[in-house]
C-alpha positions in Angstrom: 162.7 56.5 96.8 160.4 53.9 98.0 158.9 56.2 100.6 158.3 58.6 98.0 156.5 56.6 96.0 154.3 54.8 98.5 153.3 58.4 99.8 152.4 58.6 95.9 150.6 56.0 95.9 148.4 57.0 99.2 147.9 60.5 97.7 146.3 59.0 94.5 143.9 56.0 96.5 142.9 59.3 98.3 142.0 61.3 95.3 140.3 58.5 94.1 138.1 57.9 97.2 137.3 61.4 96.9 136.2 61.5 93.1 133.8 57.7 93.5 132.5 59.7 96.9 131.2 62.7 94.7 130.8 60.8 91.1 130.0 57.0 92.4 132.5 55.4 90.4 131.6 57.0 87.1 134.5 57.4 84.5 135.9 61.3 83.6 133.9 60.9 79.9 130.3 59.2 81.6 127.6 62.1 81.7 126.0 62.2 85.4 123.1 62.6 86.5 121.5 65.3 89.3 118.3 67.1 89.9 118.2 70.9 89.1 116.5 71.7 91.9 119.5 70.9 94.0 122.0 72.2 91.7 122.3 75.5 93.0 121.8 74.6 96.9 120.6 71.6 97.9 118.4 72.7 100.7 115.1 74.2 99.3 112.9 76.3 102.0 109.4 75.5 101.7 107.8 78.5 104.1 104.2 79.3 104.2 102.1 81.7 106.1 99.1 80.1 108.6 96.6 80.6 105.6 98.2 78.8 103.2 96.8 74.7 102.7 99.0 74.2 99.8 102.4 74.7 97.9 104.4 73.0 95.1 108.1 73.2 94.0 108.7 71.4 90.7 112.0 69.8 89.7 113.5 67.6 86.5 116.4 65.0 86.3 119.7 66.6 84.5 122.4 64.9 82.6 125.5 66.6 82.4 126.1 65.5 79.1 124.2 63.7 76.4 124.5 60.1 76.1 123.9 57.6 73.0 121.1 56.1 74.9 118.1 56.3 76.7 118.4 57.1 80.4 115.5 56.7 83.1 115.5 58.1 86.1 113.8 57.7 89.2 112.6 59.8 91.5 111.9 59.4 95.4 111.6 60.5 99.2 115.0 59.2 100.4 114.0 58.6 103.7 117.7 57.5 105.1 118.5 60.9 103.9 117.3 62.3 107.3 120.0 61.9 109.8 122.3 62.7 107.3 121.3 65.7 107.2 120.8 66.5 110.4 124.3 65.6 111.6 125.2 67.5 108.8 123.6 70.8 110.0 123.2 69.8 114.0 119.4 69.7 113.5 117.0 67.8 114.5 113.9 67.7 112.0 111.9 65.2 111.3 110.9 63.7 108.2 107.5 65.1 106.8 104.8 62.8 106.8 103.6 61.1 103.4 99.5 62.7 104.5 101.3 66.4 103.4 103.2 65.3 100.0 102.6 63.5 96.8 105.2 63.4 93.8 103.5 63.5 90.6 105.6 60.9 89.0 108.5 58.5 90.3 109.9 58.1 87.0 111.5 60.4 84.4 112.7 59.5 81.5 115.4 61.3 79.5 116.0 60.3 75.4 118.8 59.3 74.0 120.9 63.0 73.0 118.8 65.0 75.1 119.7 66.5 79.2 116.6 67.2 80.6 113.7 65.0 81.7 110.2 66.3 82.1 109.2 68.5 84.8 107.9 66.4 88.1 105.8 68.0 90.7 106.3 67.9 94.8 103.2 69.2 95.9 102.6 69.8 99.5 99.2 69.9 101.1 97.3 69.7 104.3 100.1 72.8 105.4 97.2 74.4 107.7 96.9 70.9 109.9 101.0 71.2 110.8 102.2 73.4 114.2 103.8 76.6 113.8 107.2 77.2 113.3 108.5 73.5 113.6 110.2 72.5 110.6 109.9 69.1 108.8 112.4 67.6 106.2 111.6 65.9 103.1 114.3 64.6 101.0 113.7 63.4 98.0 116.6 62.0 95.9 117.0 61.0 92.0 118.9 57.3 90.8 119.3 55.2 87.8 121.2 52.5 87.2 121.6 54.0 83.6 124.4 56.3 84.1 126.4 57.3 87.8 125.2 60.1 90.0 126.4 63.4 90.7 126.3 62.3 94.3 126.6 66.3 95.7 123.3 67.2 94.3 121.5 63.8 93.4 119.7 64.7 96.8 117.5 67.8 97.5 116.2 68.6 101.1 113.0 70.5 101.2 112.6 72.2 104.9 108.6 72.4 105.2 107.7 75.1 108.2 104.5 76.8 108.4 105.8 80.3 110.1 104.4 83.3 111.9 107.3 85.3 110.0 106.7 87.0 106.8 107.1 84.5 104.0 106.1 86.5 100.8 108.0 89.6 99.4 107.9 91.2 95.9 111.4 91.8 93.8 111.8 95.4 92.6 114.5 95.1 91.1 114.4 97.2 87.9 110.8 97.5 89.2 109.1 100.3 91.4 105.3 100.3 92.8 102.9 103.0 92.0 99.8 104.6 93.7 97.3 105.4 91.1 94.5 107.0 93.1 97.1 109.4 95.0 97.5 111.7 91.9 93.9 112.0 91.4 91.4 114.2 93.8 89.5 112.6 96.4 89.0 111.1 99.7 91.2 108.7 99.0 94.4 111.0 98.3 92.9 113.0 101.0 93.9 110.6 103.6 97.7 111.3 102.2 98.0 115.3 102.7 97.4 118.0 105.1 99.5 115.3 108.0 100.5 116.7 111.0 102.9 114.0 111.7 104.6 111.1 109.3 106.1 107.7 110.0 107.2 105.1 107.1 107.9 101.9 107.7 109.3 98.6 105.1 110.5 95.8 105.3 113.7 95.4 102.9 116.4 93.1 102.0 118.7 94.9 99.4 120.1 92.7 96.3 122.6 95.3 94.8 123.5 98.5 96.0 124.0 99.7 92.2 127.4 101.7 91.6 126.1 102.8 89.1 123.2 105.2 90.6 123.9 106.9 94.1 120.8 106.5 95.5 118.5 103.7 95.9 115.2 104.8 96.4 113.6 103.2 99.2 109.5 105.0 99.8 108.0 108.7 99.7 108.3 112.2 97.5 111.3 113.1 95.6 112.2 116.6 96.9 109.9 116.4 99.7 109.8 113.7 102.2 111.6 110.5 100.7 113.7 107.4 102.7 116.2 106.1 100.4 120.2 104.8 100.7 122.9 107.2 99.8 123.3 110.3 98.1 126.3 112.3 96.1 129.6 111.9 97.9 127.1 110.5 101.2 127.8 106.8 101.8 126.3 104.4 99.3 124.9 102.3 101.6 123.5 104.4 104.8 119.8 105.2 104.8 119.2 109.2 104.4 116.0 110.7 104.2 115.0 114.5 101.6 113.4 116.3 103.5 112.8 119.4 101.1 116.0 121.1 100.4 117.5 119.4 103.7 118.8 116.0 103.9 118.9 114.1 107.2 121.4 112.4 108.7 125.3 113.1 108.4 127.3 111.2 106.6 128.8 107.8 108.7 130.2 104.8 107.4 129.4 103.0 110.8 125.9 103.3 109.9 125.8 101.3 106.7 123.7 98.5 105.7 124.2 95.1 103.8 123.2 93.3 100.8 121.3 90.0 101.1 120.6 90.9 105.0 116.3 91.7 105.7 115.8 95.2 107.3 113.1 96.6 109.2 113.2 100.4 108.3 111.3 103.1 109.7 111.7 106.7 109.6 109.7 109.1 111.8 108.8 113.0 111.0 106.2 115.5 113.4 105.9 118.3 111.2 105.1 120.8 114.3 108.6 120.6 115.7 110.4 119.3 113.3 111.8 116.2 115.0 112.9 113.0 112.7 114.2 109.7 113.5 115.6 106.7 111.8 115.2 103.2 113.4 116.9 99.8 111.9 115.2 96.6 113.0 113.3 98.5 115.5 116.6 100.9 117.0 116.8 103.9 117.1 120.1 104.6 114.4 119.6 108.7 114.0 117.4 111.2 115.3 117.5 115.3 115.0 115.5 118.4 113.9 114.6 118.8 110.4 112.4 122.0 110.0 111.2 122.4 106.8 107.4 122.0 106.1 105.8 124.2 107.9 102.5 122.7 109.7 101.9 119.9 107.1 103.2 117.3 104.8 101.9 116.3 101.6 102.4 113.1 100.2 99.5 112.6 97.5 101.0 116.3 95.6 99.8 115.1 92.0 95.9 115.4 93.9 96.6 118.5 94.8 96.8 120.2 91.1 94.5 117.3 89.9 91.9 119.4 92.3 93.6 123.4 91.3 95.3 122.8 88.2 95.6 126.7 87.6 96.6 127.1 91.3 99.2 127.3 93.3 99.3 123.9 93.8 100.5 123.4 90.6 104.1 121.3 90.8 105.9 118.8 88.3 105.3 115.5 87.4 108.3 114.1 89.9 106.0 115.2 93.1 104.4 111.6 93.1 104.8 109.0 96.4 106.7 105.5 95.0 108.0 102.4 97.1 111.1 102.1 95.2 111.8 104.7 92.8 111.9 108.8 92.9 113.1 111.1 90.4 113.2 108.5 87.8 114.7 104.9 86.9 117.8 105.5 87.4 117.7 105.1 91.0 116.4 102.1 91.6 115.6 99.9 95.1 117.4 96.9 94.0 115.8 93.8 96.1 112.7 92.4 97.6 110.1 94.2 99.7 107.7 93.6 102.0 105.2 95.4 105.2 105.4 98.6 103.8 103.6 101.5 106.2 102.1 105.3 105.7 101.4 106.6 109.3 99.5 110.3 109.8 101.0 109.7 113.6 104.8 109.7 114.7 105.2 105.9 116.2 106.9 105.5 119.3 110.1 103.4 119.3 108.2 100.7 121.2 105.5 100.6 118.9 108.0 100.4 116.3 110.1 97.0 117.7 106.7 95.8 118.7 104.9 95.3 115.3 108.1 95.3 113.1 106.6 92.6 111.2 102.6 92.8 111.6 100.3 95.3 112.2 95.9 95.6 112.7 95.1 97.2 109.3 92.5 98.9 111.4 95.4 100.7 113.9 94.6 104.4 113.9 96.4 106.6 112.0 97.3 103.4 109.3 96.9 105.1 106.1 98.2 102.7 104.0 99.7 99.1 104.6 100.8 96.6 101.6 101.7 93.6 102.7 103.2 92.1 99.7 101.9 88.6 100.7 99.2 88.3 97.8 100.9 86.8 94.6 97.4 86.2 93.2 96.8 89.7 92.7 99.3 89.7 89.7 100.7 93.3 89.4 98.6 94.8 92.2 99.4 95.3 95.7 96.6 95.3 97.9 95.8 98.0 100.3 94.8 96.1 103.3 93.2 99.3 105.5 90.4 99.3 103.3 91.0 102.9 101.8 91.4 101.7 98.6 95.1 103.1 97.4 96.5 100.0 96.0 99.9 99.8 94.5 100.5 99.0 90.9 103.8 97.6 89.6 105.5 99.6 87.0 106.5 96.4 85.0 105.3 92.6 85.9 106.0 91.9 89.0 108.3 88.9 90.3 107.5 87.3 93.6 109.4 85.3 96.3 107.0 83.0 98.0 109.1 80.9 100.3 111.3 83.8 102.4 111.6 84.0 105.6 112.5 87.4 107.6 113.8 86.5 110.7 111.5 88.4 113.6 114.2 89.9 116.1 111.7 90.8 118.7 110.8 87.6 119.3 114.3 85.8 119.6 
């Protein structure tokens, strides 16, 4: 009986250790304290292109339950905080020197009954002055000696890196991208029709593959020449491409893709022979003959009635090139998007792994490239080639500014 209850005894110091580690001694009714930004996931990824001088990430103190007094919390970079988390995570960053930050106030107070202290700013600046792709650590913690901490996320970790990888993508989730100027007559819906030869190309990583939908609609024509995941009683989650009334490839499993993972997709058409590829992160996944167009493709259709409305051109409304949608909403492309690519030319596979991830708006054949990298722009995604057919966002547009796509031909 004695050994029982020593073993007891052990069990509940342990416990206890383990409860003062994570709450610092606090009692089961005190409200603690932690900062949202670290709520979630501690770690916060502060990635920026080469262009980009500054960025800021905001953040408040939270109480996890009102308390009959006034509570002030302070705010600062915890600079013992480094090798914890390196040995943590077997990294070695450094910590990011105080010439690229500033904290917009060290103090936030919280009143008595209320959660929620004002916002504070971390602003970074000076980004352009650090090396690529070396990532600093700036941990910046929250204390009082009002109330006890919730020790587990009293501490975030912003990773700083200024990256050659893409770093800015747009969420279409519920959203799609139009082309305006491609159902209208002109040179610049010109550039889109009479094509010999067609490669896409985007950069996607998928949120939800909606069971409710069996298609998520990734770029091109409904019932013409469009790249989208799954089809009726086709795997939900393998890339097929329309191509007229034949769809391309066969149905395998093996060839399915994941949620939350970033895909380079590209899909390759020459109208003369009919040959068409699909490649995943720059390899080659399916290639065969798809003879269906005759000696051209015609992407910007609505330009073509626009110019002959009485003639023969004359086709319905759903003959319009989207990034993420087709015949209409119900078939979504649920998750963030970036690089997307109109070729006149069939890219070789090399060309393809090559420039997964960048390409000279100037490269011939380039019809259109949006980069997805200009949250400025609102609503509108810029048309880097210079031919003018910007992208328009169905509804607002949500961007993701601190991404990272891992660039596979350079590991």
């Amino acid at each position: 009986m004695k050994r029982i209850l020593l073993l007891t005894a052990c069990f509940a110091a342990l416990l206890t250790a383990c409860d003062r580690n994570e709450y610092e001694e606090k009692t089961p009714n005190d409200a603690a304290l932690y900062l949202d930004a670290a709520a979630e996931r501690p770690d916060v990824n502060v990635f920026f292109k080469r262009t980009v001088e500054t960025q800021r990430r905001k953040l408040s103190a939270v109480l996890s339950g009102p308390v009959g007094h006034d509570v002030t919390a302070s705010l600062a970079v915890d600079v013992s905080k480094v090798d914890l988390y390196n040995a943590r995570h077997g990294t070695d960053y450094k910590l990011l020197d105080p010439a690229h930050y500033d904290l917009s106030a060290t103090s936030l107070p919280i009143a008595a009954g209320d959660v929620t202290s004002p916002e504070a700013d971390v602003d970074f600046k000076g980004l352009t002055e650090l090396p690529l792709d070396v990532t600093y650590l700036l941990p910046v913690s929250v204390t009082s000696g009002d109330v006890s901490l919730l020790g587990g996320s009293a501490t975030v970790w912003y990773l700083v890196k200024q990256t050659s990888a893409v770093t800015t993508a747009a969420s279409l989730t519920d959203n799609w991208i139009t082309f305006p100027t491609l159902d209208k007559a002109g040179p610049q819906s010109d550039l889109f029709n009479g094509l010999k030869a067609v490669t896409y190309e985007m950069i996607v990583r998928i949120s939800s593959f909606d069971k409710a939908a069996s298609i998520s609609s990734v770029m091109g024509v409904e019932q013409y020449l469009l790249l989208r995941f799954g089809d009726t009683g086709f795997p939900r989650q393998q890339l097929q491409v329309q191509a007229g009334g034949n769809k391309f490839p066969d149905s395998d499993d093996v060839k399915s893709l994941e949620t939350g993972e970033w895909y380079h997709l590209a899909m390759t058409y020459d109208a003369l022979v009919g040959s068409m590829c699909i490649y995943v992160n720059g390899q080659l996944q399916s290639e065969g003959t798809v003879k269906w167009s005759g000696e051209s493709v015609n992407l910007a259709m609505r330009a073509l009635f626009d110019a002959d409305p009485e003639g023969s051109a004359s086709m319905a409304e759903a003959y319009q090139f989207f990034i993420g949608r087709s015949y209409d909403d119900k078939r979504p492309l649920q998750g963030d998007v970036a690089e997307a690519r109109v070729w006149s030319k069939v890219r070789t596979a090399k060309e393809i792994w090559d420039n997964m991830y960048d390409v000279d708006p100037q490269s011939d054949g380039l019809l259109g490239y949006w980069k997805f990298d200009t949250p400025e722009d609102g609503d509108v995604v810029k048309d880097v080639t210079g031919h003018g057919n910007d992208g328009v966002a169905a509804k607002p547009l949500k961007w993701n500014t601190s991404v990272e796509v891992p660039q596979l031909n350079k590991e």
